[in-house]
Wavefront OBJ file of the C-alpha trace (Angstrom):
o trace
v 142.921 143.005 102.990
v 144.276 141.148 105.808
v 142.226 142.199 109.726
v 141.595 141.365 112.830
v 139.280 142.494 115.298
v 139.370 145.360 118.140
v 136.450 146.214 120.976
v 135.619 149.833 120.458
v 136.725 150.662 123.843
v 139.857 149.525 123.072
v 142.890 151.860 123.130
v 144.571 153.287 120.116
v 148.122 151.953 122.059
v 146.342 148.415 121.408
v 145.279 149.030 117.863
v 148.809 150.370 117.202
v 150.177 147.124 118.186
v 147.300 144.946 116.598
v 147.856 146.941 112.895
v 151.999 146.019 113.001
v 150.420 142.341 111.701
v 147.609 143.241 109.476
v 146.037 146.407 107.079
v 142.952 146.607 109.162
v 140.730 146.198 112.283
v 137.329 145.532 112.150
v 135.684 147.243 115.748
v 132.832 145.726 117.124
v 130.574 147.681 119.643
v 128.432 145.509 121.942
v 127.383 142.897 119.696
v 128.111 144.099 116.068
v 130.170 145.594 113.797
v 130.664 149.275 113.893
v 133.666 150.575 111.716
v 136.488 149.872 110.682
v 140.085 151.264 111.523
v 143.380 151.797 109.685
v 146.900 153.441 110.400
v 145.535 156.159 109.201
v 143.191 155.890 112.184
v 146.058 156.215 115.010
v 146.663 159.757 115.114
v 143.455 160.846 115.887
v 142.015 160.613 119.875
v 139.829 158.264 121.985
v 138.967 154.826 121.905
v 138.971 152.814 118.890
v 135.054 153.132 118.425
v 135.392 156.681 118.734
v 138.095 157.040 115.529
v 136.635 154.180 113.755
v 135.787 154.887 110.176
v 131.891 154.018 110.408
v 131.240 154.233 106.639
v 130.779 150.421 105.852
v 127.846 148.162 104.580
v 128.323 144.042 105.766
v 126.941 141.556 103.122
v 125.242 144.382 100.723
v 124.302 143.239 97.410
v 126.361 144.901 94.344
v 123.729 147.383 93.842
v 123.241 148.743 97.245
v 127.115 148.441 97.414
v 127.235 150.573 93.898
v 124.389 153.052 94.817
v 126.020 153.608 98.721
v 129.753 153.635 98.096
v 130.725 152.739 101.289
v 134.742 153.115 102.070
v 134.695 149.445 103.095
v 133.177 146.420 102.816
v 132.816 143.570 105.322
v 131.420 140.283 104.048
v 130.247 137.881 106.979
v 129.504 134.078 107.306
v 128.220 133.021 110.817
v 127.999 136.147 111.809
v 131.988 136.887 111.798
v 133.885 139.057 109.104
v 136.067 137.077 106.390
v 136.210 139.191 103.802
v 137.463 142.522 103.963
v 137.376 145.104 101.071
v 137.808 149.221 100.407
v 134.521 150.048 98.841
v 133.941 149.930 94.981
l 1 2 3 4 5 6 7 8 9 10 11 12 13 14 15 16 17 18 19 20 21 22 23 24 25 26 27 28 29 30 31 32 33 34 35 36 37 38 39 40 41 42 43 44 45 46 47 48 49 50 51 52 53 54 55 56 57 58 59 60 61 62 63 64 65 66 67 68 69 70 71 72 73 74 75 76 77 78 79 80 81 82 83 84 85 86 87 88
């Protein structure tokens, strides 16, 4: 999936605009990753942390990734997101 990022006191006005170019955003809180959002995401209210979708694991291993079933998965290096994926 392609993403970018969003702060999660972001608007949902500025995550409208940031989804025209990509599937996803990836909303970080203070200092990590909290969620992730989608269109699907937009018609709900609040701040972008607030609608997020929090159901993700970053860098699990296949099992904990099969045994939790997150709805997405974020794989990191340094720290940042590169690889973006719905959940298996």
């Amino acid at each position: 999936m392609e993403f970018s990022s969003i702060g999660a006191e972001d608007s949902i006005e500025e995550a409208r605009s940031r989804l025209e170019s990509c599937d996803a955003l990836v909303v970080w809180g203070a200092e990590i990753m909290i969620g992730i959002m989608t269109k699907e995401h937009l018609e709900r209210k609040g701040s972008c942390g607030q609608v997020c979708e929090l159901d993700i694991l970053i860098d699990p291993d296949p099992a904990k990734a099969a045994a939790w079933r997150p709805a997405y998965i974020i794989i990191t290096e340094d720290g940042e997101p590169v690889i973006l994926s719905r959940g298996p």
